[in-house]
N, C-alpha and C positions, 0 to 999 in steps of 0.2 A: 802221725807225720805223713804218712801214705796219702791220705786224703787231705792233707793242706798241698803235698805235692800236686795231686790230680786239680784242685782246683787251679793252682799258680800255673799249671800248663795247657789247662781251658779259658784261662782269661789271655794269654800270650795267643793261643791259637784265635781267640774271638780279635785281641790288638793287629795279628798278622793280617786276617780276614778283609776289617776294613781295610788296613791298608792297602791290600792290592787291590781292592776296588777301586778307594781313591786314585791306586794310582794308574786306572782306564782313562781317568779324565785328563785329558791335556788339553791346553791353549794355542789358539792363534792370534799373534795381532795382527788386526786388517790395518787398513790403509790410512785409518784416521786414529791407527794405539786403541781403537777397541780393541780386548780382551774377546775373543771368545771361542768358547766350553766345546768340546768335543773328543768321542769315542773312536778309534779304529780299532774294528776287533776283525780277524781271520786274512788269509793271504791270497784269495784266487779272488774272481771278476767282481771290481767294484761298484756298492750299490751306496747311493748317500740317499737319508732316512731324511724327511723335513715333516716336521712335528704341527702342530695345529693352534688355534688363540687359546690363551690357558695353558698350554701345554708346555712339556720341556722333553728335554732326549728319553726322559726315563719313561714317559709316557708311552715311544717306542720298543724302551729295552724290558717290558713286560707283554709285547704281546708277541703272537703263536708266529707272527710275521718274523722277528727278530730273529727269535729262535730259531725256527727254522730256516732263515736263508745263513745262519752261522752251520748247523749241523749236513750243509747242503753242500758250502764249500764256498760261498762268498765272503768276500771282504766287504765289511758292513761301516759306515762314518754316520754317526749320527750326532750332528749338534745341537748345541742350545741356541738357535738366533738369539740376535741382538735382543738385548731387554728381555730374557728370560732365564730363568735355569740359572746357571751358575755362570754367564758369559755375562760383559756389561752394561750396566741398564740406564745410562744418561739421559738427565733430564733435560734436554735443549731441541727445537727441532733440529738445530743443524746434523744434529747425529741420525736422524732417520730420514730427511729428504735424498733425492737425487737417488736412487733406489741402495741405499747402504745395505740391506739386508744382502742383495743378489753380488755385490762388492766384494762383502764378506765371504762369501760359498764359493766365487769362483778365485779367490783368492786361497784361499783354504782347501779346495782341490788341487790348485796348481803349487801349491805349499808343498804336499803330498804326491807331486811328480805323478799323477794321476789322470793320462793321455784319455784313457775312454773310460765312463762309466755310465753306469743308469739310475733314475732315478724318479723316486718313490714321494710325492706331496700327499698331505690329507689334511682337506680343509684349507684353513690359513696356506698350510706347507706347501700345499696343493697353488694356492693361489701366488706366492713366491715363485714357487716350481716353475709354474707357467710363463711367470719373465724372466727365469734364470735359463731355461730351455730355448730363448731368441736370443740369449747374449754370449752361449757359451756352447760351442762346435765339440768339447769334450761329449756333449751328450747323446748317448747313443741308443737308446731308449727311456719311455716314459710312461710312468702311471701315473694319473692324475685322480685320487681319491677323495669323495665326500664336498663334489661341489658340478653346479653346474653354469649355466652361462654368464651370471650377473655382475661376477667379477671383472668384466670386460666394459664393464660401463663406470663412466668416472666419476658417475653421480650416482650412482646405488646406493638407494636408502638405508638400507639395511648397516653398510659400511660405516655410512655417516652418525648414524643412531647409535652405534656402538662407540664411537670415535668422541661424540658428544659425551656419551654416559659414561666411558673411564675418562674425560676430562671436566669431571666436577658436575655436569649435569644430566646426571641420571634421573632427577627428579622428573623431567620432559620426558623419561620413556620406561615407565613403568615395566614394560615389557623385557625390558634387560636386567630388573632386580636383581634375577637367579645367580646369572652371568657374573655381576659386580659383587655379590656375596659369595659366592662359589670362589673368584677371585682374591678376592678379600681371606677369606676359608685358610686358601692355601699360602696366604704372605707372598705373591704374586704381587710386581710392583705395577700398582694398576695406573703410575703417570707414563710407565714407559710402554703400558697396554695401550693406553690413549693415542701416545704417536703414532705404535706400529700403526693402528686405524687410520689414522689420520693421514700418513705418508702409504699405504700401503698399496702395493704395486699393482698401477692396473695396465692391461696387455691386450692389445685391439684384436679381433678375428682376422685382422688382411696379415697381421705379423704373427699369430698362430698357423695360420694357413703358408705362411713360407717352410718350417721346420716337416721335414720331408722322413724322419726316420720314426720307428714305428711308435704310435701312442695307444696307454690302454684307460678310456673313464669307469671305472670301476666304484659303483655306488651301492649302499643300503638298498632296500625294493620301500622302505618309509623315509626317503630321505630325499627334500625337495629344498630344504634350507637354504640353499644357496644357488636357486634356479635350475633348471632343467638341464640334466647330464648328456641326452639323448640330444639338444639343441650346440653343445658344446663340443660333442662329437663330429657333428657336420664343419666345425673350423678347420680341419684338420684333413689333412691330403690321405694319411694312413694313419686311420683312429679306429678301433674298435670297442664297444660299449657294452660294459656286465655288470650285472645286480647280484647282490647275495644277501641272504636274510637279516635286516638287520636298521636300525635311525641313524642317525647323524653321528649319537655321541658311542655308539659301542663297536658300529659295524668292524673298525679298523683294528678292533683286535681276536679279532673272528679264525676260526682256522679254515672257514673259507674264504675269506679275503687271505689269504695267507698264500691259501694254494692258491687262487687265481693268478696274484702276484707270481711268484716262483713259478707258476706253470709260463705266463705271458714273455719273463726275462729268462727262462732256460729255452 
C-alpha cells in the first residue's frame, strides 16, 4: 500500500511540475489578434531574449546566458516570434509584411509597462533586434549576436536563398538541405520559415548610425555566416566588437558569450 502511495505522489508531483512550467508561458495579442508565446521570469532591470531562424524561446531558456542573467537579478522576457514556438504561424503574407515581427515586441514590451530595457538578438533575433532598436526609444542598450553586415542589404543572397527553399524550392539550393531537414526534424512550420525570409526586416547603416546608446557585436572567432561583424561595428556611433570561442550554431550558448553579455549590460 506504501508504495502505490509513493508512486500516486510521484506522478501528482511530475502532473504539478509540468504545470508550472506550462504555466511560464503567457500570450500576447498583437495588433493584428496574433497570438503570441512569451516567458517573464525575475523582477529587476529588463532584458528581452530574441531567438534565431529555427529557433524558439526554449532555444534561449537552456543556455548559460539565461541562467545566469536570472541568478544575477534580471528580469528576463523571452518570446516565440511570430511563426514559431508556440506563438502564431499564418499562412498569408499579409501577416509578416510591413515589419509585423518588430510590431509584435514592441507591443509586447509596452503590454508589460516596461519604460527601459536591453536587449539581446542572435542571428535572425539579431537581425529583428536591429530594426526594433530604430523604432523603439524603450531601448537602452544592445547586443547584437552571430551576424555581421549583410543584413543591411535588401538583396542578400543568402536571405533570398533561404526565403526560396522554405517556400517550395529548395531544389535550386542544394546548400540549404541541412536547414530544411533539420527544420522539417523539429515540426517547425516551414511555410511560415518561408515568410519570416521573405518579409524579414532589413535596416540601412544611416538609421543604425542614428541610435546613440551603447551597442555590443558579440560573435563566434568561426563565424562569418552572415558577413563581417567588425564591418557592422563601424554603423554604429557607440559599438564595441568581441569574439569568443566558438561557429554560428553553438557560440550563443557558451558561458563565455554569457559572461560578455552580463558583463557588457551590468
Amino acid at each position: 500500500m506504501k508504495s502505490v502511495q509513493k508512486i500516486a505522489i510521484l506522478i501528482l508531483c511530475c502532473i504539478y511540475s509540468f504545470s508550472g512550467n506550462a504555466q511560464t508561458i503567457k500570450y500576447y495579442q498583437s495588433f493584428d489578434n496574433q497570438r503570441i508565446a512569451f516567458e517573464d521570469t525575475g523582477k529587476g532591470k529588463p532584458v528581452l531574449l530574441l531567438h534565431g531562424f529555427i529557433n524558439t524561446g526554449q532555444n534561449w531558456r537552456r543556455t548559460q546566458l539565461y541562467k545566469n542573467l536570472i541568478a544575477k537579478g534580471f528580469r528576463v522576457i523571452v518570446p516565440d516570434m511570430r511563426g514559431n514556438g508556440k506563438s502564431d504561424k499564418p499562412h498569408e503574407d499579409k501577416f509578416y509584411q510591413h515589419e509585423a515581427e518588430v510590431k509584435d515586441l514592441m507591443g509586447l514590451m509596452k503590454s508589460l509597462k516596461i519604460k527601459e530595457y536591453s536587449l539581446v538578438g542572435y542571428s535572425r533575433g539579431a537581425i529583428v533586434g536591429a530594426k526594433l532598436l530604430t523604432k523603439d526609444k524603450a531601448i537602452t542598450k544592445v547586443v547584437l549576436g552571430g551576424i555581421g553586415q549583410h543584413f543591411t542589404n535588401p538583396n542578400w543572397d543568402r536571405r533570398l536563398m533561404f526565403a526560396d527553399a522554405f517556400s517550395g524550392k529548395a531544389h535550386l539550393h542544394p546548400e540549404t538541405a541541412g536547414a530544411v531537414k533539420y527544420a522539417k526534424s523539429i515540426n517547425a512550420d516551414t511555410i511560415a520559415l518561408g515568410f519570416l525570409q521573405k518579409y524579414q526586416p532589413v535596416t540601412s547603416p544611416q538609421d543604425l548610425g542614428k541610435y546613440n546608446h551603447p551597442v555590443m557585436i558579440l560573435c563566434g572567432d568561426e563565424d562569418l555566416d552572415n558577413g563581417d561583424p567588425k564591418v557592422l561595428q563601424t554603423y554604429f556611433k557607440n559599438a564595441i566588437f568581441k569574439t569568443v570561442k566558438g561557429n554560428h550554431n553553438n557560440t550563443y550558448g557558451t558561458q563565455a558569450f554569457a559572461d560578455e553579455v552580463i558583463g557588457f549590460l551590468e
